[in-house]
Residue, then its C-alpha position, 0 to 999 in steps of 0.5 A: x500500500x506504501x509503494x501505491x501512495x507514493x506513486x500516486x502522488x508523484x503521478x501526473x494526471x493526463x490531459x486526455x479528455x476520457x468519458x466514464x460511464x457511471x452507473x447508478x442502483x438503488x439500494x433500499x433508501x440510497x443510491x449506489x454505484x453499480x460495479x464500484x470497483x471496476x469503475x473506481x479501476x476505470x477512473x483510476x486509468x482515465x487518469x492517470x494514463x488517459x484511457x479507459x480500457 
């Protein structure tokens, strides 16, 4: 986790323009991000290196 912080923060973030889709479920009286994790993987990548795949 150490060595992920550190290159997170000397990461430069793209300039890339990328679109990210976001999809919502409700969950009881809540919404909640549908696949949280692939989605925070995508964010993550359209980021730092301007892609989404």
């Amino acid at each position: 986790m150490t060595a992920i912080k550190k290159s997170v923060a000397k990461a430069k973030a793209s300039k890339k323009s990328v679109q990210i889709a976001l999809n919502l479920e409700a969950n009881e009286d809540q919404w909640k991000i549908k696949d949280d994790e692939a989605f925070a993987n995508k964010l993550y990548r359209a980021f730092f290196t301007g892609t989404a795949q």
